[in-house]
FIBASE-807770 format. One record per residue (C-alpha): x, y, z; residue in three letters. Coordinates in steps of 0.2 Angstrom, whole numbers, plus 5000, padded with zeros to 4 digits. Example, Ala and Ser with C-alpha at 12.3 -4.5 7.8 and 13.67 -1.06 7.14 Angstrom:
// residues 2
506249785039ALA/506849955036SER/
// end
This chain:
// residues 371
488448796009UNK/487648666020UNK/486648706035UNK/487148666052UNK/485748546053UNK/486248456037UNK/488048456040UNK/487748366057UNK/486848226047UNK/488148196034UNK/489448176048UNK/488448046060UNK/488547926044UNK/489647776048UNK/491147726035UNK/489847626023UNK/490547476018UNK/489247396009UNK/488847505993UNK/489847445977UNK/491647505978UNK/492647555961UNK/494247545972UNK/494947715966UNK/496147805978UNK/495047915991UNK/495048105988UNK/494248215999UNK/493348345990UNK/492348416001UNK/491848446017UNK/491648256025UNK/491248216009UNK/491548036011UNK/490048036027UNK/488648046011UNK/489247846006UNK/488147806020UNK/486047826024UNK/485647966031UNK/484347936045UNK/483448066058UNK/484648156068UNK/483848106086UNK/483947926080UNK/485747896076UNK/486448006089UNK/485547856101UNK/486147726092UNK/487747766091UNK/487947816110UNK/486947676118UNK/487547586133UNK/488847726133UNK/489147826150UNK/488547986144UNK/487348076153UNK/486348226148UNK/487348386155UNK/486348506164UNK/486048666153UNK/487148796153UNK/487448966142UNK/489048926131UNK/490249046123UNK/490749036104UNK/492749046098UNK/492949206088UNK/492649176070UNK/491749016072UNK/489948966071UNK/489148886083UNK/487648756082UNK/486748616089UNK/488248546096UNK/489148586079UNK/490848716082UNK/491448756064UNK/493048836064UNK/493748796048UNK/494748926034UNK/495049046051UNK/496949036048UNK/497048986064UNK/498848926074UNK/498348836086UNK/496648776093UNK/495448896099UNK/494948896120UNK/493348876125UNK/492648766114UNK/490748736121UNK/490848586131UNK/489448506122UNK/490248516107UNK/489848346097UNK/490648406080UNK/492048506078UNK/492648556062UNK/494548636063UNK/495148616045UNK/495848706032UNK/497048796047UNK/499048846050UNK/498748736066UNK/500548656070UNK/500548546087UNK/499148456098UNK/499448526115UNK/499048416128UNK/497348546138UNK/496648586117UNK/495048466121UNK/494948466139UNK/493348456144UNK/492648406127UNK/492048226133UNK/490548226121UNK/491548246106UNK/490848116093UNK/491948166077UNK/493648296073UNK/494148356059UNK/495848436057UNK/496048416040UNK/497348506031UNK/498348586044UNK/500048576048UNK/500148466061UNK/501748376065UNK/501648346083UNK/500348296094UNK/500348276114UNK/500348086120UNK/498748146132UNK/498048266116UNK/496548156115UNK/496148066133UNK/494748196136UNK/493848136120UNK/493047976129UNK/491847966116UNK/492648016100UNK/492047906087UNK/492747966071UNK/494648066068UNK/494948146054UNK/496848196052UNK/497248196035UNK/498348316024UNK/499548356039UNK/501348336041UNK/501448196053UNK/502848066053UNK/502047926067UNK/500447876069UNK/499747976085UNK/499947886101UNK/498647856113UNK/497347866101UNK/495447856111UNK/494747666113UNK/492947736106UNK/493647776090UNK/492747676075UNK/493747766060UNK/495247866056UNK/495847966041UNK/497648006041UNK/497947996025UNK/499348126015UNK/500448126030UNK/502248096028UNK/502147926037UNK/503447816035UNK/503347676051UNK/502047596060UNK/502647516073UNK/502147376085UNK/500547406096UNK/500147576088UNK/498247536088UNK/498147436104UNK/496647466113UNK/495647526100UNK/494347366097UNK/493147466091UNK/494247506076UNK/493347456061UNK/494047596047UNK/495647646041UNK/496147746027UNK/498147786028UNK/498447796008UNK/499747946001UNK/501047916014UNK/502747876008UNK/502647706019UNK/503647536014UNK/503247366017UNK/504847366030UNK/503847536038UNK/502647396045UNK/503247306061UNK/502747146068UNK/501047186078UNK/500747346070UNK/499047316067UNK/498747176082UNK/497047186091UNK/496247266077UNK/494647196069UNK/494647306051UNK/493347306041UNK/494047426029UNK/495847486027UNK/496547566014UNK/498447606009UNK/498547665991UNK/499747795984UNK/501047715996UNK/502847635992UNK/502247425993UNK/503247325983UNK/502147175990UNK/500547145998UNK/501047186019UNK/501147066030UNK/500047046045UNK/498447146042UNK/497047096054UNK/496146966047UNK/494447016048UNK/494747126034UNK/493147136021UNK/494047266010UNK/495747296006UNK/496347435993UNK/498247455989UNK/498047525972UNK/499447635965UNK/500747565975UNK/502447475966UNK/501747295968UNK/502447175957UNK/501946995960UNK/500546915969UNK/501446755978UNK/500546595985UNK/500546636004UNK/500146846002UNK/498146806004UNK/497946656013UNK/497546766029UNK/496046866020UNK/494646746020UNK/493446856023UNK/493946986009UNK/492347035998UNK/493147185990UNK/495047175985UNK/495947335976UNK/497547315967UNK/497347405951UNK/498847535943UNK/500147425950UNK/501547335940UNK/500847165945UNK/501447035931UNK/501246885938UNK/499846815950UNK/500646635958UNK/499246505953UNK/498246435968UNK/498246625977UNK/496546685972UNK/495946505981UNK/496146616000UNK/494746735995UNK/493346625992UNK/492246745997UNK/492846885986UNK/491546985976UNK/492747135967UNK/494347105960UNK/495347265955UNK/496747225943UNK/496447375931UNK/498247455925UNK/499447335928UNK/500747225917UNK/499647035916UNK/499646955902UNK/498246825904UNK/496746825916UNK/497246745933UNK/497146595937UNK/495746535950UNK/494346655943UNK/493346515938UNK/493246425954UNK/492646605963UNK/490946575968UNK/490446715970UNK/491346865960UNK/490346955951UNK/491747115946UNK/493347085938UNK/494247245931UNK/495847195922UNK/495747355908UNK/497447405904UNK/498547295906UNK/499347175893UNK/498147045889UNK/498246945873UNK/497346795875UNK/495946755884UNK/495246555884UNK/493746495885UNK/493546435904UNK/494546595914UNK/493046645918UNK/491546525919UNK/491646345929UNK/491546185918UNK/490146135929UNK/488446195927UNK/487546275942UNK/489446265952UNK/489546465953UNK/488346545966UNK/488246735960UNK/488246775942UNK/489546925935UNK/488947085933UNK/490547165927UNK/491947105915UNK/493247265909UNK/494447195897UNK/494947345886UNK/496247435884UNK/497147255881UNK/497747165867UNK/496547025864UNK/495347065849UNK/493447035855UNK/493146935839UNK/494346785847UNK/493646765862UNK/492446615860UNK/490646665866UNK/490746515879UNK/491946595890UNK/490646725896UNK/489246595897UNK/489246635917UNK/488946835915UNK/487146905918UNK/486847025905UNK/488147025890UNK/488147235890UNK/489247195907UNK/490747155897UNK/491647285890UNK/493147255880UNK/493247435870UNK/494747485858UNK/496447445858UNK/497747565857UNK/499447545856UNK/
// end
């Protein structure tokens, strides 16, 4: 069981983004697991770098109470597994981490946080949440990270605070987000909204306008298709173990600055030639567990993909440039990871040649094929 001490350093950990993804579904298994991607610098340290230029003063020091049945430390309130129905008064008003997961807690009412200006992260994982006041969170002037997953909310909460940098709200029962539901919130850079039961038609026009996303994640959803609209900033995109069936022309031509795109266990059949030609930036492609039956088109002109996963689909021919320019010197970044089995294709008649652009031959990996 962490100390306080160590669990307050594995919160202030930013959403990483740039340590390799696999592009598997997110699953929480522990307690802020995911914060442990990231480095984990000196306390003192990142709590000034995060708050800097911020209007927070120090408060002058006070003796604060503790809820019952929580524990209380270095700014730290952990009230989690309590079975608790409601949110507990007198939180200190220091608080910078409050953990409230693992609880029967129902409704967000409007007073649960007042006071609670320093908050920097909230967890109310895995509650029972289906309502939330539309001023639950206007005390949280500095809440950076909200943590909402494995609740039984239907919308999107409204009025969500303008510091916050990423939110999990994931295993809801979301089915519409509508137009201007993250207005405001500019200092957005992560979302992860996979396991809800959301459509492409859930998405409205301007759902997601004013939002420059680094990361955003919809996986275990209902997309037939890539959505429209997503902000454009977008360096990685996951929608794996959705019901898409077809990449078309126009659905990347937004996503320029995609590094890390994530489609696999699908039923893609068909990617429209000419599409991959909208990421040229792209550096891991997910296609694992889906229905192709060739390599896409356009991943020999990819300068600088070094991942392709395309294992389990239906793969029965592989020729000798799907991979590797014609040109010498014409790709910038060597591959370092080619998954090919689970297909059809028997290694033996793939000509050497077509992995003449990989690093280190142990990176492809074509295995056994099983009926």
């Amino acid at each position: 069981m962490f100390s306080c001490r160590s669990l307050l350093l594995l919160l202030l950990t930013v959403c990483s983004l740039t340590a390799p993804s696999l592009a598997l579904p997110f699953e929480q298994r522990g307690f802020w697991d995911f914060a442990m991607d990231g480095e984990m610098g000196d306390l003192k340290s990142v709590m000034m770098r995060d708050e800097e230029g911020s209007a927070m003063e120090e408060q002058p020091p006070y003796v604060s109470l503790c809820p019952f049945g929580c524990q209380c430390q270095l700014s730290v309130v952990q009230c989690s597994d309590l079975s608790l129905n409601a949110v507990p008064k007198e939180i200190p008003k220091d608080t910078k981490l409050l953990d409230l997961q693992n609880n029967r807690i129902t409704e967000l009412k409007e007073n649960d946080f007042k006071g609670l200006t320093n908050l920097y992260a909230l967890s109310l994982v895995n509650n029972m949440i289906s309502k939330v006041h539309p001023r639950a969170f206007a005390p949280l002037l500095h809440l950076k990270k909200l943590y909402f997953s494995r609740n039984l909310l239907t919308v999107v909460p409204k009025n969500l605070p303008p510091s916050l940098v990423e939110l999990r709200i994931h295993e809801n029962r979301i089915k519409k987000v509508a137009e201007g539901t993250f207005s405001g919130l500019g200092s957005m850079n992560c979302i992860e909204m996979g396991g809800n039961p959301i459509q492409n038609s859930g998405f409205e026009p301007g759902a997601f306008k004013g939002l420059k996303l680094n990361f955003l994640r919809i996986s275990e959803s209902k997309l037939t298709g890539i959505p429209k609209d997503l902000p454009d900033s977008l360096h990685e995109l996951h929608l794996d173990n959705n019901q898409i069936q077809a990449i078309e022309l126009e659905d990347l031509s937004r996503y320029k600055h995609l590094h890390r795109l994530g489609l696999g266990f699908n039923h893609i059949r068909m990617i429209e030639n000419g599409s991959l030609s909208y990421v040229p930036n792209l550096r891991e492609l997910h296609l694992e567990n889906n229905r192709l039956t060739r390599p896409p088109m356009g991943l020999a002109d990819m300068k600088y993909l070094q991942v392709v996963y395309l294992h389990y689909n239906n793969i029965s021919r592989v020729d000798v440039n799907d991979f590797c320019p014609r040109g010498f010197g014409m790709k910038r970044s060597f591959y370092n990871g080619i998954s090919l089995y689970g297909n059809p294709v028997n290694y033996w008649e793939v000509q050497p040649a077509t992995f003449r652009c990989v690093g280190d031959r142990l990176a492809i990996q074509f295995g056994n094929y099983k009926k």
